[in-house]
mmCIF file of the C-alpha atoms, coordinates in Angstrom:
data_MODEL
# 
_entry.id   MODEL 
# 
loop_
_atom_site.group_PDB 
_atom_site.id 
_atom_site.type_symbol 
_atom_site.label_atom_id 
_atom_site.label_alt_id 
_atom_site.label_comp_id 
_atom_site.label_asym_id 
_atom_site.label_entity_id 
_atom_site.label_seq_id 
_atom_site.pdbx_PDB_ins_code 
_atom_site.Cartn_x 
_atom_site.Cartn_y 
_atom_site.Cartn_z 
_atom_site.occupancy 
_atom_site.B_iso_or_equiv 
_atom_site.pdbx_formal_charge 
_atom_site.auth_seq_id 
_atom_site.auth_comp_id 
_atom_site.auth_asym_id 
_atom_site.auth_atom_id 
_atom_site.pdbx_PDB_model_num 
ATOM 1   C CA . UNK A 1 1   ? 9.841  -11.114 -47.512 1.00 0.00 ? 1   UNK A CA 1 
ATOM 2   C CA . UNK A 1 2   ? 10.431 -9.144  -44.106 1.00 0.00 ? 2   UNK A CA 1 
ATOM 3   C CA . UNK A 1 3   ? 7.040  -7.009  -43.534 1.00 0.00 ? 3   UNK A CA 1 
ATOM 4   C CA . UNK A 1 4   ? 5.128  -8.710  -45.568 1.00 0.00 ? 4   UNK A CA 1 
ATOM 5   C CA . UNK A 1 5   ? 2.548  -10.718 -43.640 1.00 0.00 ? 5   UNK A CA 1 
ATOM 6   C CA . UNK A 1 6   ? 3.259  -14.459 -43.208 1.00 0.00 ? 6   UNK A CA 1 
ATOM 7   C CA . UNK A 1 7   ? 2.002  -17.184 -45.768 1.00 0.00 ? 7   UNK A CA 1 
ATOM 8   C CA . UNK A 1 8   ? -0.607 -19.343 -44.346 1.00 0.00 ? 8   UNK A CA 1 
ATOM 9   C CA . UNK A 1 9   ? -0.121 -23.182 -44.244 1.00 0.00 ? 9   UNK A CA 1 
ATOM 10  C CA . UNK A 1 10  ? -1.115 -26.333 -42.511 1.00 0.00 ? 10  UNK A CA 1 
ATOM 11  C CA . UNK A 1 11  ? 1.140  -29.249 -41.934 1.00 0.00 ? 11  UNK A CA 1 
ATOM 12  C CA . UNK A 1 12  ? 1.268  -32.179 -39.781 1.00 0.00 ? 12  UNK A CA 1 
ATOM 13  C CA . UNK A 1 13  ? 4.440  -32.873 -37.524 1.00 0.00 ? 13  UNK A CA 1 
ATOM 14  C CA . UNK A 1 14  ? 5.977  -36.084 -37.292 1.00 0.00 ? 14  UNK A CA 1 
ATOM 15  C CA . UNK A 1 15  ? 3.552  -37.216 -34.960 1.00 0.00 ? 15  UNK A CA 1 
ATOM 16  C CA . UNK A 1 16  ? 0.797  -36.798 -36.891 1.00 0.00 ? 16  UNK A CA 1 
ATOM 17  C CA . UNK A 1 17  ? -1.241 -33.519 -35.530 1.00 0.00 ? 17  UNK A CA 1 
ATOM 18  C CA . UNK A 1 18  ? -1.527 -31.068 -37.600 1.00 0.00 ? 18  UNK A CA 1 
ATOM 19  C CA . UNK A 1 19  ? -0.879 -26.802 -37.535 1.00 0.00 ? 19  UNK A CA 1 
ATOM 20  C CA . UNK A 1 20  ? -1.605 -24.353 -38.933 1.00 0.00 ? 20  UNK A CA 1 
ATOM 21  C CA . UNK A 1 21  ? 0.192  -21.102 -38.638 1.00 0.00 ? 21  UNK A CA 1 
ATOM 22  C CA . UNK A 1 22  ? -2.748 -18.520 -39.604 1.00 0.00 ? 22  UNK A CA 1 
ATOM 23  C CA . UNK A 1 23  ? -4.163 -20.053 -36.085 1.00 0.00 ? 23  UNK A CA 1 
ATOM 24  C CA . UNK A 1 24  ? -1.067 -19.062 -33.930 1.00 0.00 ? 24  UNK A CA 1 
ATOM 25  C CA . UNK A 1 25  ? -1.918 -15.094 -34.773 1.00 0.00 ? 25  UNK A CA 1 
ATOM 26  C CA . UNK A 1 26  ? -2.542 -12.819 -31.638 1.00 0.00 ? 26  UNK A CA 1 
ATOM 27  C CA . UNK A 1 27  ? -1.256 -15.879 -29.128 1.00 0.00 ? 27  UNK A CA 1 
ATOM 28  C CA . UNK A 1 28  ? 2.717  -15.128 -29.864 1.00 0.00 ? 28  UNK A CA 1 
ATOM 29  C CA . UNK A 1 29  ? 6.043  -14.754 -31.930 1.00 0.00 ? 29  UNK A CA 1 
ATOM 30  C CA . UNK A 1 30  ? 6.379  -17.800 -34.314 1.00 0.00 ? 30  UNK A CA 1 
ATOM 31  C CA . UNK A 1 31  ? 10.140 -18.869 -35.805 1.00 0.00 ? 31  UNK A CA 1 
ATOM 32  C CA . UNK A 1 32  ? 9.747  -20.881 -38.808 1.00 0.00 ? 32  UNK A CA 1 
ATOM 33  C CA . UNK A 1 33  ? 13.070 -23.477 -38.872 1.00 0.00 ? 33  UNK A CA 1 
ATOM 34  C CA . UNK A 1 34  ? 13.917 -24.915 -41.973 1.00 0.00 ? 34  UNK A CA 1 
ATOM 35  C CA . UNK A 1 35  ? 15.959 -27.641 -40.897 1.00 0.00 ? 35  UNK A CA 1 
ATOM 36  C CA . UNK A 1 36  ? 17.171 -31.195 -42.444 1.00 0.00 ? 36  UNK A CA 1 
ATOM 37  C CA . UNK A 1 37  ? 18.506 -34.367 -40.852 1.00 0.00 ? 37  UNK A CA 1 
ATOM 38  C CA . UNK A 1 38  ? 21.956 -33.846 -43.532 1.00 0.00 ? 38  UNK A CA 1 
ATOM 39  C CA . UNK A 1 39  ? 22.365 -30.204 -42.239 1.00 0.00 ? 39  UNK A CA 1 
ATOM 40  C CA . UNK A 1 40  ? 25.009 -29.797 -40.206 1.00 0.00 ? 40  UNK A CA 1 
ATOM 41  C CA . UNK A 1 41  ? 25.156 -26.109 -39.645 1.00 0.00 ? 41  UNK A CA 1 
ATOM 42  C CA . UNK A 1 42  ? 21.234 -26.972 -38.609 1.00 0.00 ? 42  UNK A CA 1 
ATOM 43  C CA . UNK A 1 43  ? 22.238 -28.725 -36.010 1.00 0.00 ? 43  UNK A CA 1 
ATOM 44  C CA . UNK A 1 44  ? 23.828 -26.087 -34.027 1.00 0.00 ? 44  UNK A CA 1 
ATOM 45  C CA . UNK A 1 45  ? 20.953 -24.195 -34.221 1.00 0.00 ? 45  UNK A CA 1 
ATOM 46  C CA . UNK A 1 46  ? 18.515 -26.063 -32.554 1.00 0.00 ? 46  UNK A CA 1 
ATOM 47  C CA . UNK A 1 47  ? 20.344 -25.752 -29.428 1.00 0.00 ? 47  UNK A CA 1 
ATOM 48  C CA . UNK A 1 48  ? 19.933 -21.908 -29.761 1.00 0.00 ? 48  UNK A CA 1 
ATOM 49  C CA . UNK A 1 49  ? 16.484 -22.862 -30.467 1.00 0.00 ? 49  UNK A CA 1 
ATOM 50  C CA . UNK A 1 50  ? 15.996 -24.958 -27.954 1.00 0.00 ? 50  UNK A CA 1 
ATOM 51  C CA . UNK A 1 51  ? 17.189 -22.421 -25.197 1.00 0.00 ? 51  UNK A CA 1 
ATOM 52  C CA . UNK A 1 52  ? 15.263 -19.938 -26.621 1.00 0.00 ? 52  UNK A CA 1 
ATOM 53  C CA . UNK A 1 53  ? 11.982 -22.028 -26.237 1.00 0.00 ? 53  UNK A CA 1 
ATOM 54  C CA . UNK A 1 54  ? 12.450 -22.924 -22.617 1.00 0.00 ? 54  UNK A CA 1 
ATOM 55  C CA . UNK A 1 55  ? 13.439 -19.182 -21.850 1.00 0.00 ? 55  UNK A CA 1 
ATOM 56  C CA . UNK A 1 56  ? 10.136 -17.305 -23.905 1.00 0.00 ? 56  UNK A CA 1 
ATOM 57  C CA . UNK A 1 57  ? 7.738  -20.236 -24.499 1.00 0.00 ? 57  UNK A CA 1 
ATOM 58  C CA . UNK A 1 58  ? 5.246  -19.093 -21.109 1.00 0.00 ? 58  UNK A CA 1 
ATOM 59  C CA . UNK A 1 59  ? 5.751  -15.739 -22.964 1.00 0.00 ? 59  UNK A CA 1 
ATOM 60  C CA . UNK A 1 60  ? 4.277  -17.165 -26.465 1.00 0.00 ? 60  UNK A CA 1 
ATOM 61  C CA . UNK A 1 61  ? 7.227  -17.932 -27.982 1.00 0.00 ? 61  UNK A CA 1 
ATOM 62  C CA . UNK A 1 62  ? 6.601  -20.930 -30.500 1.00 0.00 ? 62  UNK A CA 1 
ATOM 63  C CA . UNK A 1 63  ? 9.207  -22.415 -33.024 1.00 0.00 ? 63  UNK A CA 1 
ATOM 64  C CA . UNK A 1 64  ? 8.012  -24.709 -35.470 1.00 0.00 ? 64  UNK A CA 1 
ATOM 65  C CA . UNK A 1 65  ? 11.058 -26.820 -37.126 1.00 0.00 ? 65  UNK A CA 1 
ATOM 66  C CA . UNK A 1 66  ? 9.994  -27.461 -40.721 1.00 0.00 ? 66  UNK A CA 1 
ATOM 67  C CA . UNK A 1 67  ? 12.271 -30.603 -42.424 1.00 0.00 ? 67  UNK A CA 1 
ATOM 68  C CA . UNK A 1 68  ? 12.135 -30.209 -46.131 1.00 0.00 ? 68  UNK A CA 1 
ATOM 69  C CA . UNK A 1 69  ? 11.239 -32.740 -48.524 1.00 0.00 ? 69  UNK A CA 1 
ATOM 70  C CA . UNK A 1 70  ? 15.143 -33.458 -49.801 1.00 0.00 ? 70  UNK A CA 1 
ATOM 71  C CA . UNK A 1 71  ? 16.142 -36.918 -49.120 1.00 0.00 ? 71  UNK A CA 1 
ATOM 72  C CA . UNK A 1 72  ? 14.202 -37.026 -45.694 1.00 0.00 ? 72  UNK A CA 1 
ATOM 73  C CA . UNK A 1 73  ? 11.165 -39.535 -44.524 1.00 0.00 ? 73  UNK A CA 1 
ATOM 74  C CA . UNK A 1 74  ? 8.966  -38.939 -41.355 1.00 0.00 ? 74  UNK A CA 1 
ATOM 75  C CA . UNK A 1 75  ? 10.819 -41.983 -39.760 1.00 0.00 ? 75  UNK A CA 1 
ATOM 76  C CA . UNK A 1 76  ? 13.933 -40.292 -40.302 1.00 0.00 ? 76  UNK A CA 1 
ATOM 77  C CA . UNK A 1 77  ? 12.688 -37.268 -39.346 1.00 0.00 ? 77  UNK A CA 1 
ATOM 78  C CA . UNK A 1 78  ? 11.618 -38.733 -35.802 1.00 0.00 ? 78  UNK A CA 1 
ATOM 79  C CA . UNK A 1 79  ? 15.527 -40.125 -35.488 1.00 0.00 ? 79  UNK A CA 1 
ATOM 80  C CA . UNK A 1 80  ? 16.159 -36.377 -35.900 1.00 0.00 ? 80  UNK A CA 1 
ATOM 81  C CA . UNK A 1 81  ? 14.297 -35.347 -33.278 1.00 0.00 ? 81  UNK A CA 1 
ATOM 82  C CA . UNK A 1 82  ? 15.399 -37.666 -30.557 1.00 0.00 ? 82  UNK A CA 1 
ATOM 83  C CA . UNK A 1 83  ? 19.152 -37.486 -31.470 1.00 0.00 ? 83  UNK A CA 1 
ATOM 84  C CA . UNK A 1 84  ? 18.981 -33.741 -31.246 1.00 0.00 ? 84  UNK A CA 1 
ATOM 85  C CA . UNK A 1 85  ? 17.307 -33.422 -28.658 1.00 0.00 ? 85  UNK A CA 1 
ATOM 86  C CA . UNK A 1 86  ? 14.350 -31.184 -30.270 1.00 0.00 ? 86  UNK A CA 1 
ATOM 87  C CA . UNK A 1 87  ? 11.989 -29.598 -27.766 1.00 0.00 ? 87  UNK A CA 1 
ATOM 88  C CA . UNK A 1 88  ? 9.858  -28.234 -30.328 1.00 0.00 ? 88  UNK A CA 1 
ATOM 89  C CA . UNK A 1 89  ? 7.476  -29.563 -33.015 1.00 0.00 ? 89  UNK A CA 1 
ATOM 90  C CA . UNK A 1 90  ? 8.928  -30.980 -36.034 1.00 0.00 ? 90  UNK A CA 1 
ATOM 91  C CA . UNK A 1 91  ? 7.058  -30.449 -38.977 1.00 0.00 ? 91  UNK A CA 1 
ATOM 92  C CA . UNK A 1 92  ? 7.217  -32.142 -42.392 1.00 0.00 ? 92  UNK A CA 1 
ATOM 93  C CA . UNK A 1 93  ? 6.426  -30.340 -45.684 1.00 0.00 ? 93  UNK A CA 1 
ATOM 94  C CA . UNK A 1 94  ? 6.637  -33.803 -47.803 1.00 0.00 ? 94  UNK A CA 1 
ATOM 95  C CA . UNK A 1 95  ? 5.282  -31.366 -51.233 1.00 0.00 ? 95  UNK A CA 1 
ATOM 96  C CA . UNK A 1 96  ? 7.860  -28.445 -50.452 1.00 0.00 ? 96  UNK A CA 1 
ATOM 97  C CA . UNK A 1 97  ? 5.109  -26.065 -51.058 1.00 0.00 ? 97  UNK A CA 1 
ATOM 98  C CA . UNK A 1 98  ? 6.073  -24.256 -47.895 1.00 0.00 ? 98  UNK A CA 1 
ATOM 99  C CA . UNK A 1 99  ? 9.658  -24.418 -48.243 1.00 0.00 ? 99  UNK A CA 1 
ATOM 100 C CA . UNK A 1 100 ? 8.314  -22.612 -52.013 1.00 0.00 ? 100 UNK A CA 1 
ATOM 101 C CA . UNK A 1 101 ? 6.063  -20.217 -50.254 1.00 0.00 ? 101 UNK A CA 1 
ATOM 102 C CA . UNK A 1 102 ? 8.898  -18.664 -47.960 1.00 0.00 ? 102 UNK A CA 1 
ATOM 103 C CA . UNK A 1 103 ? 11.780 -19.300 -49.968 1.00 0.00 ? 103 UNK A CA 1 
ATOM 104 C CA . UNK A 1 104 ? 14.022 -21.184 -47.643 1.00 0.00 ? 104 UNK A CA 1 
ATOM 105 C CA . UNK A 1 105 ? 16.351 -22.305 -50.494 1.00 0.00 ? 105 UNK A CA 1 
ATOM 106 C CA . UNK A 1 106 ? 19.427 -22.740 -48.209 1.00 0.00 ? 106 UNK A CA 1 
ATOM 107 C CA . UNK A 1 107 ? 19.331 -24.465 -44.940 1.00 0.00 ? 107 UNK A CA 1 
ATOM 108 C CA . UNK A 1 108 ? 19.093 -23.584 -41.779 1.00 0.00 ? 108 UNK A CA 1 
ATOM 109 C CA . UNK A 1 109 ? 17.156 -20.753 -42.314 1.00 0.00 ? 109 UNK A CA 1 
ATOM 110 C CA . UNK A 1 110 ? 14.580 -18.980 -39.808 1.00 0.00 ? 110 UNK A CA 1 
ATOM 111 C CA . UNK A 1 111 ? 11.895 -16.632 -39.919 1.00 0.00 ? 111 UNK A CA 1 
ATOM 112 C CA . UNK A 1 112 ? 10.352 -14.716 -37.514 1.00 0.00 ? 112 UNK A CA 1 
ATOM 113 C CA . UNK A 1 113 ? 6.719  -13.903 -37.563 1.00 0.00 ? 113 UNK A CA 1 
ATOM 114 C CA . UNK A 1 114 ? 5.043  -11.284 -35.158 1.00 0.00 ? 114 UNK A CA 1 
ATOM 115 C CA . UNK A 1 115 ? 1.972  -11.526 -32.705 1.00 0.00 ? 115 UNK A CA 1 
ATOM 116 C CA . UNK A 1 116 ? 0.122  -10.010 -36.074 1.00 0.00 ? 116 UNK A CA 1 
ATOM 117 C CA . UNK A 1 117 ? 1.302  -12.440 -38.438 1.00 0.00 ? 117 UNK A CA 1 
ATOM 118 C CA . UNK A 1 118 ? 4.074  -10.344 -40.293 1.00 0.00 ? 118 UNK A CA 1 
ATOM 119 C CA . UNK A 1 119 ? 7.295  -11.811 -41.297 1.00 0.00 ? 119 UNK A CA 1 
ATOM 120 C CA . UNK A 1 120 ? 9.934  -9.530  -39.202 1.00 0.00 ? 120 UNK A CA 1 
ATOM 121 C CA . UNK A 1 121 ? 12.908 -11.501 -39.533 1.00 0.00 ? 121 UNK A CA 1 
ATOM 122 C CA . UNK A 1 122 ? 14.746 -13.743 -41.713 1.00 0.00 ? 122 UNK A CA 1 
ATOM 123 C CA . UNK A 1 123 ? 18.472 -15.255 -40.754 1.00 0.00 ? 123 UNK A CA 1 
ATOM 124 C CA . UNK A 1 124 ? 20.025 -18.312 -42.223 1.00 0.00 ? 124 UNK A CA 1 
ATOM 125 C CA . UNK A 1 125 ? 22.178 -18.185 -38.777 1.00 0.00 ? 125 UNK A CA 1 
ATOM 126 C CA . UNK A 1 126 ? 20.258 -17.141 -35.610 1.00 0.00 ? 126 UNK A CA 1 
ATOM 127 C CA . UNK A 1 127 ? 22.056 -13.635 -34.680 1.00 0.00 ? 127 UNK A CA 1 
ATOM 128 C CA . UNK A 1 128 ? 24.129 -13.186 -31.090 1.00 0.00 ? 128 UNK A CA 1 
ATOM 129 C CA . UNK A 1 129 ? 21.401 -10.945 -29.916 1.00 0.00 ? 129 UNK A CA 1 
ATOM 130 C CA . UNK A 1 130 ? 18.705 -13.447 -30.935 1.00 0.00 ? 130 UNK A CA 1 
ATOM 131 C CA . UNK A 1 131 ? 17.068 -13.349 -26.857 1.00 0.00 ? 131 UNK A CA 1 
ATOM 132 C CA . UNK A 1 132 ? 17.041 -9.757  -26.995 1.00 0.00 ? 132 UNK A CA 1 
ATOM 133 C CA . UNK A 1 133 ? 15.409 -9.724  -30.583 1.00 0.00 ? 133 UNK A CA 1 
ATOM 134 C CA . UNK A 1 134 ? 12.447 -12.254 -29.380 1.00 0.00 ? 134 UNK A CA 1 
ATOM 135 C CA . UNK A 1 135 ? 11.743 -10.426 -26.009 1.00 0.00 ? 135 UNK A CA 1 
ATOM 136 C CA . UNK A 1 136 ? 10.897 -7.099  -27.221 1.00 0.00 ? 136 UNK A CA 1 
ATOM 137 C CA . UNK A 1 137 ? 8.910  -8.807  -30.255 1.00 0.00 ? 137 UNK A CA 1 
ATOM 138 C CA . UNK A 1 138 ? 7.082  -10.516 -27.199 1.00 0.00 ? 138 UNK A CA 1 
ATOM 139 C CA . UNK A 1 139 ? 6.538  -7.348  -25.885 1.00 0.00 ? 139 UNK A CA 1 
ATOM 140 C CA . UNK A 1 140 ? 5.244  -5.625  -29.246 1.00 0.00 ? 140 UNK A CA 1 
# 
């Protein structure tokens, strides 16, 4: 999917407002986080996500955790949230449409869309030079 631009989608976060990605264009870098409250691996990287958001979000950076529809509820969800300490929204794509739509079969998984809405990156782990990679797409 890298280069191609980003699907558009609207979904409401655990608290109940609603985004929608085409509207984050031009204001930023966006990482999609496909993440679930049974993931354990996922768990490790919301820290790394977490430090990245307090370090680049003046900047524009903006991760969106997405939980997928597997065996997860918004109540559980919100558990999630507060036990990891999530800093970010926390989406919920009940349908798995956009789980479908950018083919986050294995979890975690991230993607990394550009101030223009392209898809530039796609890790299931965040890499060691993932600071380095989101400052100079903040500077694109």
């Amino acid at each position: 999917m890298g280069g191609k631009v980003a699907p558009d989608f609207t979904l409401t976060d655990i608290d109940g407002k609603s985004f929608t990605i085409g509207k984050f264009r031009d204001h930023g870098v966006i990482h999609l986080f496909f993440t679930a409250v049974w993931c354990i691996p996922c768990r490790q990287e919301i820290t790394k996500i977490n430090d990245a958001y307090e370090r680049f979000k003046a900047q524009g950076y903006t991760p969106l955790a997405i939980g997928v529809p597997t065996r997860q509820t918004p109540e559980r969800l919100r558990e999630y949230r507060q036990k990891e300490k999530i800093k970010f929204p926390l989406l919920f794509d009940s349908s798995g449409k956009v789980v479908e739509s950018y083919r986050a079969e294995f979890l975690p998984r991230s993607i990394l869309i550009d101030k223009k809405g392209t898809i530039r990156y796609e890790w299931d782990f965040v890499p060691d030079n993932f600071h380095e990679v989101i400052n100079d797409l903040l500077k694109e």
